[in-house]
C-alpha positions as CSV (number, residue, x, y, z in Angstrom):
1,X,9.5,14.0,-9.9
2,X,9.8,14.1,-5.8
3,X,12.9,12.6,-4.1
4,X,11.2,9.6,-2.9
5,X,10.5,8.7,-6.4
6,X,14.5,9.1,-7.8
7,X,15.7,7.7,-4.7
8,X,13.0,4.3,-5.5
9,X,14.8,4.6,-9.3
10,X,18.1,4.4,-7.4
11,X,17.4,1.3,-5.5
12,X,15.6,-0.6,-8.2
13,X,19.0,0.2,-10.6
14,X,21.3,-1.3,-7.5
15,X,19.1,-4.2,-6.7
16,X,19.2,-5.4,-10.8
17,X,23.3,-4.9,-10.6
18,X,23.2,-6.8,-7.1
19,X,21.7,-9.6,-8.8
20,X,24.0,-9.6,-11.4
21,X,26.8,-10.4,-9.2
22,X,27.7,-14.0,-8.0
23,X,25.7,-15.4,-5.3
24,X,28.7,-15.2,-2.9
25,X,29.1,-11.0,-3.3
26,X,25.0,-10.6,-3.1
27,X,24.4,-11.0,0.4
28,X,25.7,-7.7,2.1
29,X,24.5,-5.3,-0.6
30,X,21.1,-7.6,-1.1
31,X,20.5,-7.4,2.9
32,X,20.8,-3.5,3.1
33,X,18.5,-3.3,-0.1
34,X,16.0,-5.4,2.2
35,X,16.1,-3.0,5.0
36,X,16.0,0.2,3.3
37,X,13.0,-1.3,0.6
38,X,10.3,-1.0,3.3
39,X,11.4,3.2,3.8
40,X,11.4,3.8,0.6
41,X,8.1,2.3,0.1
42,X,6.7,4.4,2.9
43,X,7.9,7.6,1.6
44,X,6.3,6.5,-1.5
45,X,3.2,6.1,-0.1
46,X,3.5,9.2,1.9
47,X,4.0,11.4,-1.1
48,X,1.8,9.7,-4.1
49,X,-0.9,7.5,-1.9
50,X,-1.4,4.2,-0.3
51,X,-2.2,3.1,-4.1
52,X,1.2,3.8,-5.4
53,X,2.7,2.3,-2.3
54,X,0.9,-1.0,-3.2
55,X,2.5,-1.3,-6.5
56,X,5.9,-0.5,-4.8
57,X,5.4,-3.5,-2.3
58,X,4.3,-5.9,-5.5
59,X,7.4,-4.7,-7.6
60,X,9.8,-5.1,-3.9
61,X,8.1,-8.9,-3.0
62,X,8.7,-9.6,-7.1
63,X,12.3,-8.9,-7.2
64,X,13.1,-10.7,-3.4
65,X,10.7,-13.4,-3.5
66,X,13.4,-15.8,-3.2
67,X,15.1,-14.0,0.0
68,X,11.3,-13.4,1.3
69,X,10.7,-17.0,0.8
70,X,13.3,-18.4,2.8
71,X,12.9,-15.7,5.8
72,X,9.1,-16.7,5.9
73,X,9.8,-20.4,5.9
74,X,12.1,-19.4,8.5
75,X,9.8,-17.7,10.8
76,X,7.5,-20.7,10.3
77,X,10.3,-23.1,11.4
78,X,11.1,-21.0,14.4
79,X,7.0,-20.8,15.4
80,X,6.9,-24.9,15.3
81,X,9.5,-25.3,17.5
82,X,8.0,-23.2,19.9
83,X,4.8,-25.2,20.3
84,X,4.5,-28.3,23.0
């Protein structure tokens, strides 16, 4: 087993104890777990294949498709105020 594929174990076992915190404790930890997701699934890729790094990106948008959800509906917000 290759580093990229403990240190993906790792985050998965944070990211299930962040969301068993309250809502009010999950933002800070659940935000860096965001921002380091897309690394690890790059390493992933790197080392096993763009195959294995699809299944990484289905497993990361399953377990934050609520946080994805907002920042998408976000970024659609933010493009229709833009227009004329």
């Amino acid at each position: 087993m290759t580093l990229s594929l403990i240190m993906s174990a790792i985050w998965a076992i944070a990211a299930t104890i962040v969301a068993c915190l309250p809502m009010r404790f999950q933002y800070r930890p659940g935000l860096m777990l965001l921002l380091i997701a897309p690394i690890l699934i790059g390493w992933v890729g790197y080392d096993y294949g763009w195959w294995v790094s699809v299944l990484a990106l289905l497993g990361f948008v399953s377990m934050f498709r609520n946080p994805l959800r907002y920042l998408w509906r976000l970024v659609l917000k933010k493009e229709q105020e833009e227009l004329p």
